[in-house]
C-alpha positions, 0 to 999 in steps of 0.5 A: 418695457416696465416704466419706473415712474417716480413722484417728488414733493415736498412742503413744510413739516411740522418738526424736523425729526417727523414727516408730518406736513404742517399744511397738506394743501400746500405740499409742492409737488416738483413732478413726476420722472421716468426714471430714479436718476432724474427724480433724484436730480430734481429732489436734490435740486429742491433740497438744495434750494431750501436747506437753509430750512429745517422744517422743509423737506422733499421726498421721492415716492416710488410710483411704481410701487404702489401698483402692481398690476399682476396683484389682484385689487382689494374692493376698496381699491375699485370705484363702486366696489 
């Protein structure tokens, strides 16, 4: 079974029209979800709470994607090497 991890976060952005975050360190991550439906149901839930602010803004990333374990790794990509 291929897991479909999906990771939500968010923070202030420095303008409205970039995804530049204001201050990295402080980025609220909502949490990481099993499946698009549920990171979906918490990043709107999050959209919703701030939308009154402009310069805040949450994302989903696509874990899943990032890794692809049939994908040889670069050197960089391996501690050490």
């Amino acid at each position: 079974m291929t897991q479909r991890l999906h990771l939500v976060f968010g923070g202030e952005l420095v303008s409205p029209d970039r995804t530049v975050f204001k201050d990295p360190t402080a980025i609220h991550v909502v949490g990481i979800f099993p499946d698009y439906a549920s990171a979906y149901n918490a990043w709107k839930a999050e959209a919703q709470r701030t939308v009154d602010d402009a310069h805040t803004r949450y994302f989903i990333a696509h874990i899943h994607r990032l890794r692809d374990e049939a994908t040889e790794t670069a050197p960089t990509e391996e501690l050490g090497g």
